[in-house]
C-alpha positions in Angstrom: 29.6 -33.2 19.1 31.0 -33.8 15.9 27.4 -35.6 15.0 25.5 -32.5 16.1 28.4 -30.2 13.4 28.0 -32.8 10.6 24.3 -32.8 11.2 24.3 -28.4 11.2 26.6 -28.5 7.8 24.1 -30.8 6.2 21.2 -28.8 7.0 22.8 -25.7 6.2 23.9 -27.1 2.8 20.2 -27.9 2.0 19.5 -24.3 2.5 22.2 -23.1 0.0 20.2 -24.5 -2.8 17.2 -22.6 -3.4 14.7 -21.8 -6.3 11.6 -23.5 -7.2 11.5 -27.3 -7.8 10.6 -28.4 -11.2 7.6 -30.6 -10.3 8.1 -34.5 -10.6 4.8 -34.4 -11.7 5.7 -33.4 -15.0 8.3 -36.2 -15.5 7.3 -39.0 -17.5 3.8 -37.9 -18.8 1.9 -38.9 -21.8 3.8 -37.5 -23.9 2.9 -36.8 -27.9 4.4 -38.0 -31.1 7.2 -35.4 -32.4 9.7 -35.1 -35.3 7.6 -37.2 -37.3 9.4 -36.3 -40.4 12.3 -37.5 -39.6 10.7 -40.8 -38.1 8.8 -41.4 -41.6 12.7 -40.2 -43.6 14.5 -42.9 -41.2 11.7 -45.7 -42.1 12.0 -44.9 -46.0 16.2 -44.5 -45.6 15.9 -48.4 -44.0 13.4 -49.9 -46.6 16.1 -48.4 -49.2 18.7 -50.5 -47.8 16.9 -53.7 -47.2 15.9 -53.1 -51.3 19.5 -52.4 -51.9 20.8 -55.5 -49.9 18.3 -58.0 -51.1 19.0 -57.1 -54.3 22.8 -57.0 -54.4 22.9 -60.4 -52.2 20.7 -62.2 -54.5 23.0 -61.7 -57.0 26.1 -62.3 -55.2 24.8 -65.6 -54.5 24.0 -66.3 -58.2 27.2 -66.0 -59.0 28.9 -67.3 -55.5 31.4 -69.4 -57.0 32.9 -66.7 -59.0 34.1 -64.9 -55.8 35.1 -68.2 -53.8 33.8 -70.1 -51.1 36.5 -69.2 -48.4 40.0 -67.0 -48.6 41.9 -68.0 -51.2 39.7 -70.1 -54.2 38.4 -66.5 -56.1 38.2 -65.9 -59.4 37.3 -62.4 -58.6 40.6 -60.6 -58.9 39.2 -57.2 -59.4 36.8 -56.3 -56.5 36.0 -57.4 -52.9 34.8 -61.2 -52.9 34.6 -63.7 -50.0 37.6 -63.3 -49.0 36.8 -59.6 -47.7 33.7 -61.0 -46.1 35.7 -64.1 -43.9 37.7 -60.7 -42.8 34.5 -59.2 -41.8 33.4 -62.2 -39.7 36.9 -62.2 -37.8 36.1 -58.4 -37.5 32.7 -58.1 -35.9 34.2 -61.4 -33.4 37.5 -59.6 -32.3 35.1 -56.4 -32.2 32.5 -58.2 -29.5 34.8 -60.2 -27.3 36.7 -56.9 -27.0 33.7 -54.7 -26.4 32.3 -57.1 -23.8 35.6 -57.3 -21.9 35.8 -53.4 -22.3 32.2 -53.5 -20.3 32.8 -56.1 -17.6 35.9 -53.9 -16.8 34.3 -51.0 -16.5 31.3 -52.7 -14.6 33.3 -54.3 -12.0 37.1 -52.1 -12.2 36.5 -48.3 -12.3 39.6 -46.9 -11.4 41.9 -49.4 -13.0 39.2 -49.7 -16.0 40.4 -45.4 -16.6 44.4 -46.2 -16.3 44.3 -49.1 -18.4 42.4 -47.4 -21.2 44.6 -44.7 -21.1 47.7 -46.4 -21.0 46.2 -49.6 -23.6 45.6 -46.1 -26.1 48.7 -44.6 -25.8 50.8 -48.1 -26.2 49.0 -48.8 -29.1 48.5 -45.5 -31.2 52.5 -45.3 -30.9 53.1 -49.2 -31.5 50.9 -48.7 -34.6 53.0 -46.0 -35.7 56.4 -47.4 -35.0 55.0 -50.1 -37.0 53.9 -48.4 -39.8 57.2 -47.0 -40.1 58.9 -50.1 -40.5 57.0 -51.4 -43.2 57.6 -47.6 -45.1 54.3 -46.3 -44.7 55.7 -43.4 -43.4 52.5 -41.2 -43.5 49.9 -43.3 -41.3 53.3 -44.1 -38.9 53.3 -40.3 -38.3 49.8 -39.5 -37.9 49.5 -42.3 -35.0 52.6 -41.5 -33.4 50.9 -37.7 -33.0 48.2 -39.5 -31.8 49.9 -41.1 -29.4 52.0 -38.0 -28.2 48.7 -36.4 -28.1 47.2 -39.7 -25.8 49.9 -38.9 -23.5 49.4 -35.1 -23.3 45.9 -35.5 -22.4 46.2 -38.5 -20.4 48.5 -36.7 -17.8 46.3 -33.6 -17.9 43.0 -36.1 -16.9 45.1 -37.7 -13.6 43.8 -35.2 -10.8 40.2 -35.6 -12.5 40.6 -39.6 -12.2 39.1 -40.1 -8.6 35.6 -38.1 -9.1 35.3 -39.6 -12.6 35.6 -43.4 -10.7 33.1 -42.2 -8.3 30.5 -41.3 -10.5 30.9 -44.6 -12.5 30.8 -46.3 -9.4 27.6 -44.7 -8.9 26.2 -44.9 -12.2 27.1 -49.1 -12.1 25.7 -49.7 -8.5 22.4 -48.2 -9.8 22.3 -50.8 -12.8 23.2 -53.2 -11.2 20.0 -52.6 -9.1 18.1 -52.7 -12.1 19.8 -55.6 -14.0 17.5 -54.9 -17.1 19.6 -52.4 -18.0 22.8 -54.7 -18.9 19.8 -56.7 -20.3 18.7 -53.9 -23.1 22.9 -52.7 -23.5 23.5 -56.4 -24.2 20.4 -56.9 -26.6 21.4 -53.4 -28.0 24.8 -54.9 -28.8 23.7 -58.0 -30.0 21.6 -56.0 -32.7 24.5 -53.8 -33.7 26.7 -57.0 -34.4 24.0 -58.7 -36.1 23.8 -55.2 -38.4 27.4 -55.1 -38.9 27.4 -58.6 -40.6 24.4 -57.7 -42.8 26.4 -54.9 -43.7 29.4 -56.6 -44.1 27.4 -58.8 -46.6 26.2 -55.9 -48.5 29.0 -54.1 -49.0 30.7 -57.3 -50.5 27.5 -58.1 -52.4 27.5 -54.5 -54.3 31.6 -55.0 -55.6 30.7 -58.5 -56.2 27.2 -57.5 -58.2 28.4 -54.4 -60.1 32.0 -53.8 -60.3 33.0 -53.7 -64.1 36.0 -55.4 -65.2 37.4 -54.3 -68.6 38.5 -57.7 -69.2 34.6 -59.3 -69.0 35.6 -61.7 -66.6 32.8 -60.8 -64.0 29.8 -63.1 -64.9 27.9 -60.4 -63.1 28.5 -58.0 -66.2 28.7 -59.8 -69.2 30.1 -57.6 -71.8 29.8 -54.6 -69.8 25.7 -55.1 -69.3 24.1 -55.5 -66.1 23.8 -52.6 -65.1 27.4 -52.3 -63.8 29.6 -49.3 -63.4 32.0 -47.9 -60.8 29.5 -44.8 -60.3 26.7 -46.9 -59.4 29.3 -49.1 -57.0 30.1 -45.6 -55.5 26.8 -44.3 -55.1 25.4 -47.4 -53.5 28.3 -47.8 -51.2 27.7 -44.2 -50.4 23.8 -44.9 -49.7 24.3 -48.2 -47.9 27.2 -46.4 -45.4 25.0 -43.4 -44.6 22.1 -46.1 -43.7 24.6 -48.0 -41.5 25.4 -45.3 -39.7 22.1 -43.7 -39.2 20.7 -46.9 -38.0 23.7 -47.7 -35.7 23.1 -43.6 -34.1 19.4 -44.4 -34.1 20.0 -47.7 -32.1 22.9 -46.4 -30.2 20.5 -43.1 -28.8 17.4 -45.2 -28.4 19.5 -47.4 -26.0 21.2 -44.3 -24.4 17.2 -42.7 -24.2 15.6 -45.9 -22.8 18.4 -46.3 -20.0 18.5 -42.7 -19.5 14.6 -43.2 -18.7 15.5 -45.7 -16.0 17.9 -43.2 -14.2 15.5 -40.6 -14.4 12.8 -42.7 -12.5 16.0 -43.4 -10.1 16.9 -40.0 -8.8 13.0 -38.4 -8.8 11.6 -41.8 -7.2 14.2 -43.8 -5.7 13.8 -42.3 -2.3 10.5 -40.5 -2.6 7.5 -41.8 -1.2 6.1 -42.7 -4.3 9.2 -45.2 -5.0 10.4 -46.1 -8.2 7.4 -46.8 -10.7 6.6 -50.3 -11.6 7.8 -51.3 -15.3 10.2 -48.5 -15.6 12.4 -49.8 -18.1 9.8 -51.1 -19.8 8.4 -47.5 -20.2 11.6 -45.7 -20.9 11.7 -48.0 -23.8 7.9 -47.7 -25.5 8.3 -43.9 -25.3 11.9 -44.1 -27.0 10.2 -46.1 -30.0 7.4 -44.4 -30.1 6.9 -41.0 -28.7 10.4 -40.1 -29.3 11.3 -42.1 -32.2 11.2 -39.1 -34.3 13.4 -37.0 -32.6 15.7 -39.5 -31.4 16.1 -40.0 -36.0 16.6 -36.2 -36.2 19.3 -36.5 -33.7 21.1 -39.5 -35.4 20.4 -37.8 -38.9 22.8 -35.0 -37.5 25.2 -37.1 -36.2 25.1 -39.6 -39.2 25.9 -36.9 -41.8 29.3 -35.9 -39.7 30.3 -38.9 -39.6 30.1 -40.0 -43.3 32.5 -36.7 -43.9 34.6 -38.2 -40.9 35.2 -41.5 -42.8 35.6 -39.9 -46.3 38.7 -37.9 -44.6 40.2 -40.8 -43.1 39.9 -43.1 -46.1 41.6 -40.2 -48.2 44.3 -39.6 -45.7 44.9 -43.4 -45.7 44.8 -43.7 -49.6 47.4 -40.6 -49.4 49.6 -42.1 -46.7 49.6 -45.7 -49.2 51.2 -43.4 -51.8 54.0 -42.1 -49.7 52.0 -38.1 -49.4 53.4 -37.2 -46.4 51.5 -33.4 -47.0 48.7 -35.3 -48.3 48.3 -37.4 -45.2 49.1 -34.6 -42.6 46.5 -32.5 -44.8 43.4 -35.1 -44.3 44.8 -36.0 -41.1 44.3 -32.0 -39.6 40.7 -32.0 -41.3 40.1 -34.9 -40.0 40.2 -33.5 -36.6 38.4 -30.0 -37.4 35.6 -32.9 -38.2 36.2 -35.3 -35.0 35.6 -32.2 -33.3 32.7 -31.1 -34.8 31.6 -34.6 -34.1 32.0 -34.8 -30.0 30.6 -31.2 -29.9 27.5 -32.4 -31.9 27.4 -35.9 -29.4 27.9 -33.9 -26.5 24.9 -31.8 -27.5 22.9 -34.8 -28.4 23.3 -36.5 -25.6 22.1 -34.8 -22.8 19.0 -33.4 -25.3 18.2 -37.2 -25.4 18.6 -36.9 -21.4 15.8 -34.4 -21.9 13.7 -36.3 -24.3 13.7 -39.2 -21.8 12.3 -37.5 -18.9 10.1 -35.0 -20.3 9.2 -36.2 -23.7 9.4 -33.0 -25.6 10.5 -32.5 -29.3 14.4 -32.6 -30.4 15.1 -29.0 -31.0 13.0 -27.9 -27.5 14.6 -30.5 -25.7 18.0 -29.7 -26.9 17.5 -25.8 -26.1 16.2 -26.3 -22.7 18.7 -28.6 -21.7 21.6 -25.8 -22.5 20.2 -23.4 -20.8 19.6 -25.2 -17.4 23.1 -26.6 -17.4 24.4 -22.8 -18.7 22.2 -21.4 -15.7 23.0 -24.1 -13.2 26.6 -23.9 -14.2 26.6 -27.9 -14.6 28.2 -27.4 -17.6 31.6 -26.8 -15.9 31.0 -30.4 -13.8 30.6 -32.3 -16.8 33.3 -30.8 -18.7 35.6 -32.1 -15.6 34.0 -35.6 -15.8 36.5 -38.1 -17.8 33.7 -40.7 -18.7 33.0 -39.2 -21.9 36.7 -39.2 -23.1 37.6 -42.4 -21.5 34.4 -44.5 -22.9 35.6 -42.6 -26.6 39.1 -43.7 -26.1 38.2 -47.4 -25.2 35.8 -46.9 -28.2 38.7 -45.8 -30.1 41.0 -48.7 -28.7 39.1 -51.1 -30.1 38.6 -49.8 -33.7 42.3 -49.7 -33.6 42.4 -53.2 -33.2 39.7 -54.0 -35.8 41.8 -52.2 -38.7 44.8 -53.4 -37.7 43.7 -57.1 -37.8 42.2 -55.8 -41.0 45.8 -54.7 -42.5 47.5 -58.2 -41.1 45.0 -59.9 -42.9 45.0 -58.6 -46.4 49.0 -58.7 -45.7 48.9 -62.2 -44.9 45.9 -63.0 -47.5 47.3 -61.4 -50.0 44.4 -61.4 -51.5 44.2 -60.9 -55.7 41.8 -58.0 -55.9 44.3 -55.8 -53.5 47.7 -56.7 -55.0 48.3 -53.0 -55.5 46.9 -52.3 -51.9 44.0 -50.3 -53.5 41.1 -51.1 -50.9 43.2 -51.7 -47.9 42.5 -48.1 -46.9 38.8 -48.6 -47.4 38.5 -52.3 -46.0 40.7 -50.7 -42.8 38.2 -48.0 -42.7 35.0 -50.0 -42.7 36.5 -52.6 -39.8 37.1 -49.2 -37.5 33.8 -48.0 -38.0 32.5 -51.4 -37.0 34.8 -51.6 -34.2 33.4 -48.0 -33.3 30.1 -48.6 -33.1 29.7 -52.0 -31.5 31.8 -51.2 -28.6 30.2 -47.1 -28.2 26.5 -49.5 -28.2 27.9 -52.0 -25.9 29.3 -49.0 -23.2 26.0 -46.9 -23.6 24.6 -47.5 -20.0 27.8 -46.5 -18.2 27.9 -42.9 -19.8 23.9 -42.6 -20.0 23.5 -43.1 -16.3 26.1 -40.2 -15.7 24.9 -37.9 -18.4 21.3 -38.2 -16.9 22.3 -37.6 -13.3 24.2 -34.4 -14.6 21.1 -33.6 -16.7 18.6 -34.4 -13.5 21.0 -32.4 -11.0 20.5 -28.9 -13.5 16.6 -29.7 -13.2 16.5 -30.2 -9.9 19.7 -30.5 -7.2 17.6 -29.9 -4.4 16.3 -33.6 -5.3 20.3 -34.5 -5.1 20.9 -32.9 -1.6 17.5 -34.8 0.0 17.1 -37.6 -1.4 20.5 -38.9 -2.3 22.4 -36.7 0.2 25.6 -39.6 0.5 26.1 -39.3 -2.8 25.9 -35.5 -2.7 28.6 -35.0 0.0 30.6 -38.4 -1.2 30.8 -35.7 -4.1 31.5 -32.8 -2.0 34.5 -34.3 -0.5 35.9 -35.5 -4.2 34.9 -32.4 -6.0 34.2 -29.1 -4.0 33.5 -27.4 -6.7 29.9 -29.0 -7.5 28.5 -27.1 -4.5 29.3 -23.9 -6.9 28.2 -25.6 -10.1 24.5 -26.8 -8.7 23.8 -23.4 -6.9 21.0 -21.8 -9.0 
């Protein structure tokens, strides 16, 4: 009897969901090339850098032994010299055995993997701060001890949303791990961020090392002030080479997110149709993200590049402010700051599931991005993903990371001691750049966990009748965890 019941609910659940179904025949057609522009603007932005780097590395090589061979032997007392870039090595190291380990939790502990990052982020923003303290930085100790009262705050408000957020990463891995090439492109993805964070890293050292002036003439770089050196043209390539790195790390970041979110696709249309899952699917997903898409998957990252460049200007000025004992000062960056970081997850949020859109239907940024909206407005899917933690949880282990990056940064130039920072003057810059690294290798390394969710959320708005037939465990799995999604998928 209770069969013949179950078996009367599910059928009269299918029924609920009505409206027509958006033909599968329209997923993954030939699509055209669009966003060109921003394709061709990306392609010129990279040359400029590789002409940038060559440059300033040839002649940080020429004059090598002026800047040392290791940590301590540097002549160079004025700018960043090897020693910065040893720091950088450690950096991008620390930053990839964490980001890994961050991953294999996630892949193989869901649950725990949410209350350890949560607890791991609140420990260490208030640790951080307590520390701070102590050594009479009083205005970074303050800022992370509100980030750590704010950790807690939203930690205990996430608790009741814990169980339905495992589940869906649970479903999201056990579909992966179907299709192992997935790990495969995230672990190639994340191989190529870390080998772009060390040519960065060299770059960055190269331009000080190549065009910092020194008023004594002690830089063989700039003999009697010639060469070409000046601190505006160190700022403006620093400026140039930063926006690069971080339109190339978005670029590879969505591209990864777009190819995987490809894969997915092909999993809930053709998984359990008769059709099956279509041979080479990763293979596809990816030639249309660097192709087809490659355009608008640059306009995307152009977007999210440009916030983010204003995102690390504020910190480095609160930093710089919190050095020099402004308390105001720091509080003042520190509150912009988060008017930006906002800005920032509204614009990623956005971005993401447009790219969900871009993978399955291959239509042009702007399109994709407006379509999206208003099926997940209509469908009211907007209100499940808002109560899905994978987004915050994958940005706070993100986050946990970076934190660990600066801080090995600030232990080093404290135990270094290094001669260009006697007065402390680029630890707020050097701590900067080894967050951002830290950032983006571990956000590239935990792409396919939050793709696969984002694009089942995405594919449910298109069509949840697909949800209810074909993958009709998973549908009342969700039922039972989150009622609510019968209300959100009802068109």
């Amino acid at each position: 009897m209770a069969v013949i019941i179950e078996d009367l609910n599910r059928n009269l659940l299918r029924n609920l969901l009505r409206g027509p179904r958006q033909p599968t025949t329209k997923l993954f057609e030939r699509p055209k090339y669009n966003d060109i522009w921003a394709g061709l603007l990306f392609i010129a932005v990279f040359l400029g850098y590789v002409a940038v780097s060559g440059v300033t590395i040839h002649r940080y090589a020429k004059y090598k032994g002026f800047s040392g061979g290791g940590i301590y032997d540097a002549s160079n007392d004025f700018s960043l010299n090897t020693n910065t870039l040893v720091l950088f090595i450690f950096v991008l190291c620390v930053a990839l055995a964490f980001s890994y380990a961050y991953f294999l939790g996630a892949r193989y502990f869901s649950k725990l993997f949410i209350w350890v990052t949560g607890i791991l982020n609140i420990v260490f923003a208030l640790a951080t701060g307590i520390y701070y303290i102590v050594r009479g930085q009083y205005g970074g100790g303050i800022v992370f001890l509100i980030f750590g009262v704010f950790a807690i705050v939203c930690f205990i408000s996430w608790i009741p949303r814990i169980p339905f957020t495992a589940y869906m990463m649970e479903v999201s891995i056990d579909v992966s791990r179907q299709y192992g090439h997935m790990f495969l492109v995230s672990t190639i993805g994340g191989l190529v961020a870390v080998a772009f964070a060390a040519w960065f890293s060299v770059t960055l050292v190269s331009i000080y090392v190549a065009y910092e002036p020194d008023s004594t003439g002690v830089n063989p770089a700039c003999p009697n002030g010639s060469g070409g050196c000046s601190t505006a043209r160190v700022i403006g390539l620093v400026v140039y080479v930063t926006f690069a790195m971080y339109w190339f790390s978005e670029w590879l970041k969505n591209t990864v997110h777009t190819t995987i979110a490809g894969v997915y696709g092909s999993w809930y249309f053709f998984a359990n149709s008769p059709q099956g899952m279509p041979h080479g699917a990763t293979r596809g997903a990816f030639r249309r993200a660097t192709t087809y898409s490659f355009g608008s998957i640059s306009f995307g990252s152009l977007i999210l590049a440009l916030i983010q460049m204003l995102r690390q200007a504020c910190s480095i000025a609160q930093q710089q402010e919190a050095a020099q004992g402004s308390l105001i000062g720091s509080i003042g960056f520190w509150v912009l700051g988060c008017f930006i970081s906002l800005l920032d997850w509204l614009v990623t949020f956005f971005n993401r599931y447009a790219f969900c859109h871009i993978a399955l239907y291959g239509k042009a940024y702007i399109p994709s991005a407006k379509d999206t909206w208003k099926m997940m407005k209509d469908r009211g899917v907007d209100a499940l993903v808002n109560d899905c933690l994978v987004g915050p949880v994958l940005t706070m282990g993100s986050v946990f990371v970076s934190y660990v990056c600066a801080l090995l940064a600030y232990l080093y130039l404290q135990f270094t001691n290094p001669g260009y920072n006697q007065g402390g003057d680029f630890t707020a810059v050097i701590m900067a750049f080894a967050f951002v690294i830290g950032l983006q290798i571990c956000q590239i390394f935990m792409t396919p966990v939050s793709s696969g969710i984002e694009t089942i959320f995405a594919a449910m708005a298109w069509d949840p009748q697909v949800l209810v037939h074909d993958h009709s465990e998973m549908y009342y799995r969700l039922v039972q965890l989150y009622p609510k999604v019968q209300q959100a998928i009802h068109a």
